[in-house]
C-alpha positions as CSV (number, residue, x, y, z in Angstrom):
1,X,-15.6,-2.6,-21.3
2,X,-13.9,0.6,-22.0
3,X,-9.8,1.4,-21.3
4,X,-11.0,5.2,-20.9
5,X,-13.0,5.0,-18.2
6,X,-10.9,2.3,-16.3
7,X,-8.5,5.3,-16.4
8,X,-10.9,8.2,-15.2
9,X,-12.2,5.6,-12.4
10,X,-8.9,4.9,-11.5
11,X,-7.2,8.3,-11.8
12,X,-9.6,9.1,-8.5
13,X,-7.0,8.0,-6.6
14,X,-5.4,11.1,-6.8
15,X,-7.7,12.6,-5.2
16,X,-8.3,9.8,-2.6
17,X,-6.2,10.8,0.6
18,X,-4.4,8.5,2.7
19,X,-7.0,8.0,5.8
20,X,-4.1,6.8,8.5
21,X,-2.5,10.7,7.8
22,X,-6.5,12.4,7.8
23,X,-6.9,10.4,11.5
24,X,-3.8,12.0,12.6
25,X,-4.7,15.2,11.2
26,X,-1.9,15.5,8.6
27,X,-2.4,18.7,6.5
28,X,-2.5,18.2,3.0
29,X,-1.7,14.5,3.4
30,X,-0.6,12.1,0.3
31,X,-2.9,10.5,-1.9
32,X,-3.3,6.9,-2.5
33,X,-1.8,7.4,-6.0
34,X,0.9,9.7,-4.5
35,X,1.9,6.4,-2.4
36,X,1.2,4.1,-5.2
37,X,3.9,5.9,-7.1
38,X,6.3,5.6,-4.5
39,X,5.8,1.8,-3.9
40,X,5.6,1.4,-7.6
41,X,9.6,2.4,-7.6
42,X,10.8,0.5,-4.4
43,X,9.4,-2.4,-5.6
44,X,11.6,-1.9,-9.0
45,X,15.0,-1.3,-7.3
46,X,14.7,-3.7,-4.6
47,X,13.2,-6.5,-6.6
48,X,16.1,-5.9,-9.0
49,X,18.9,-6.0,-6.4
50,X,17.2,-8.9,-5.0
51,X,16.9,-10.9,-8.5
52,X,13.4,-11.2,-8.7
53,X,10.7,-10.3,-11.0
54,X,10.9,-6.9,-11.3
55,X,8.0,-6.5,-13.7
56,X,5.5,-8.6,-11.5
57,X,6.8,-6.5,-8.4
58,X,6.0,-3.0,-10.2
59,X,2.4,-4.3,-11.3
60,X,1.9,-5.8,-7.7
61,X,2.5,-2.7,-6.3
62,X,0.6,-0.4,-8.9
63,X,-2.5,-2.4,-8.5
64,X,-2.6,-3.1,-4.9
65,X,-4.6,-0.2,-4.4
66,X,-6.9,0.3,-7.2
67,X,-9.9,-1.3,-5.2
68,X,-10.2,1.5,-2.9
69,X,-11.2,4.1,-5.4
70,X,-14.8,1.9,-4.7
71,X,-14.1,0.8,-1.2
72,X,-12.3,3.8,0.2
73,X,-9.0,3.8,1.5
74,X,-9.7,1.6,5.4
75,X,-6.2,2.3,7.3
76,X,-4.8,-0.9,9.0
77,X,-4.7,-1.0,12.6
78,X,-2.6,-2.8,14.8
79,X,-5.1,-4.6,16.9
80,X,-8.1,-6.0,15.7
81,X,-10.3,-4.4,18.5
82,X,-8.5,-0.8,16.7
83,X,-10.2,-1.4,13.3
84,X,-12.7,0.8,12.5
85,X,-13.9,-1.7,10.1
86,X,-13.1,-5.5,11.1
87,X,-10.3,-7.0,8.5
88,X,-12.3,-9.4,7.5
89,X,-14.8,-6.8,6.6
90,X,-12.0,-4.4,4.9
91,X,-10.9,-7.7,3.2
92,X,-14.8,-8.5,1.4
93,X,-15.4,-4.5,0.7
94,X,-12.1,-4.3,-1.5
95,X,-12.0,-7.5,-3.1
96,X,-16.4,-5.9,-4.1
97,X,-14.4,-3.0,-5.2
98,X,-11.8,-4.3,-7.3
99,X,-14.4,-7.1,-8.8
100,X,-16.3,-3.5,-10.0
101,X,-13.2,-1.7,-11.1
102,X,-11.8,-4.6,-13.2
103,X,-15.4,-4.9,-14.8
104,X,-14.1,-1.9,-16.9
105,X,-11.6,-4.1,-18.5
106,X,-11.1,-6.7,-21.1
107,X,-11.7,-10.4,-19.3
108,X,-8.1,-11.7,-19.8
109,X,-6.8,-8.1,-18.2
110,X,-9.5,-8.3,-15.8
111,X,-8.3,-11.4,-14.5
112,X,-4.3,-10.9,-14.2
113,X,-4.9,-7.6,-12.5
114,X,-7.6,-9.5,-10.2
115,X,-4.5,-12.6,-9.3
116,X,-2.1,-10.2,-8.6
117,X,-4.1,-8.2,-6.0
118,X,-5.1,-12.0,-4.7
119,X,-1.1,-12.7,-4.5
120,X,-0.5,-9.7,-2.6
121,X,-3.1,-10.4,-0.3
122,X,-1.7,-13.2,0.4
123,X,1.6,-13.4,-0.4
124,X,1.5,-15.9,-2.5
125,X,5.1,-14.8,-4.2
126,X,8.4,-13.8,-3.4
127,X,8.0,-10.9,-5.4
128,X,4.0,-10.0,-3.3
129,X,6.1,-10.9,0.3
130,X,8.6,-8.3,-0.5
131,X,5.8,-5.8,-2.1
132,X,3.9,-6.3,1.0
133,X,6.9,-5.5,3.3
134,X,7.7,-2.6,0.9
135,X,4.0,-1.1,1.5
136,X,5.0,-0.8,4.8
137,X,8.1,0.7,4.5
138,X,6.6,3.2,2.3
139,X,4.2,3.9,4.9
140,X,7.0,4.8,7.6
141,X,9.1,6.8,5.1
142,X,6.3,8.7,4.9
143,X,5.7,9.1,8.6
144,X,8.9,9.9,8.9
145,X,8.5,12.9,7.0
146,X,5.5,14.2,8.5
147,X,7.3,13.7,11.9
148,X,8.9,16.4,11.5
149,X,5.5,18.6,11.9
150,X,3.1,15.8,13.9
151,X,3.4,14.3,16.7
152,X,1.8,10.8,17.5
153,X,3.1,8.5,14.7
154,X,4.9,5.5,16.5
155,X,2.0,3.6,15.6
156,X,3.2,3.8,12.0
157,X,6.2,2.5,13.4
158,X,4.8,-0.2,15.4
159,X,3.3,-1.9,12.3
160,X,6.6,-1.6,10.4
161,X,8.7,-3.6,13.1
162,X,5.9,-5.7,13.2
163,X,5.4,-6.6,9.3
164,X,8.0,-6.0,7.4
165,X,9.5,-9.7,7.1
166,X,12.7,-9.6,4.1
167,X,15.8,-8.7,6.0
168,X,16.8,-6.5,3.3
169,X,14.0,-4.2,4.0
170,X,14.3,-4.7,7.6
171,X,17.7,-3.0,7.5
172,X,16.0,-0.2,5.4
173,X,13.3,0.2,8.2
174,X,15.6,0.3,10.7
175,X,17.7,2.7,9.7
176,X,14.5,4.8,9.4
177,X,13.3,4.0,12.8
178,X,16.7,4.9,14.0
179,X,16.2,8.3,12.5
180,X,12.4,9.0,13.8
181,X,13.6,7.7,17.3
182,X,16.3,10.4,17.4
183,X,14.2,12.9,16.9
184,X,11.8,11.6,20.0
């Protein structure tokens, strides 16, 4: 168990980019660290201005990712018959992956790093549901932005107004679907 080279292992996520952006031929595309970051201090402001757990919210969304340094970064598709690699498939490959990255750590570390990616899986907080939702916000920020060079990026959309549940970040979304759609 070494810190060090949980660190090197994980800082590869920097150089990990984002496959839904590569698919849709994005040039120079964000990183899953880049987005990491970015969820990392949603989930502080909005868990604060929605009283919850702000500290739980920030780890949720700084470890929610860490498994795909091992099993690659498998964008989520719409529709089943979409994935490239079945969910249940996606699901088993980065729980393998974060089983091997928390393998670097210290068993009591390895294991509250290991229930928070299980809570955000499955939502098993108020503080996971609204990380969850804010993943996908994230995500259509982010393809809002690159709208304004690409083409092809209401599916980005799609999943947003599909999956984001907490009506605060509902509004959010909305307003930035409002602001992709004019552009259309």
């Amino acid at each position: 168990m070494n810190l060090l080279d949980f660190a090197k292992k994980v800082s590869e996520l920097k150089d990990l980019k984002r496959t839904g952006w590569v698919q849709r031929g994005v040039r120079d595309p964000e990183s899953v660290a880049d987005h990491s970051f970015m969820l990392a201090i949603l989930a502080y402001v909005y868990s604060k201005k929605l009283g919850l757990d702000s500290s739980k919210a920030v780890k949720l969304a700084l470890i929610h990712d860490i498994c795909e340094v091992y099993s690659g970064d498998i964008a989520d598709k719409i529709r089943d018959e979409d994935q490239v690699v079945p969910n249940s498939k996606k699901r088993e490959l980065e729980e393998q992956g974060l089983k091997k990255i928390v393998s670097f750590l210290p068993e009591d570390l390895a294991k509250e790093i290991y229930d928070l990616w299980e809570d955000f899986e499955y939502r098993k907080s108020k503080e996971a549901e609204l990380v969850k939702d804010l993943d996908k916000l994230e995500m259509c920020m982010q393809a809002l932005k690159y709208s304004e060079k690409h083409e092809d990026l209401e599916e980005f959309f799609e999943d947003g107004k599909l999956n984001i549940k907490t009506p605060e970040i509902k509004k959010v979304f909305e307003k930035i679907f409002k602001e992709f759609d004019s552009r259309g």
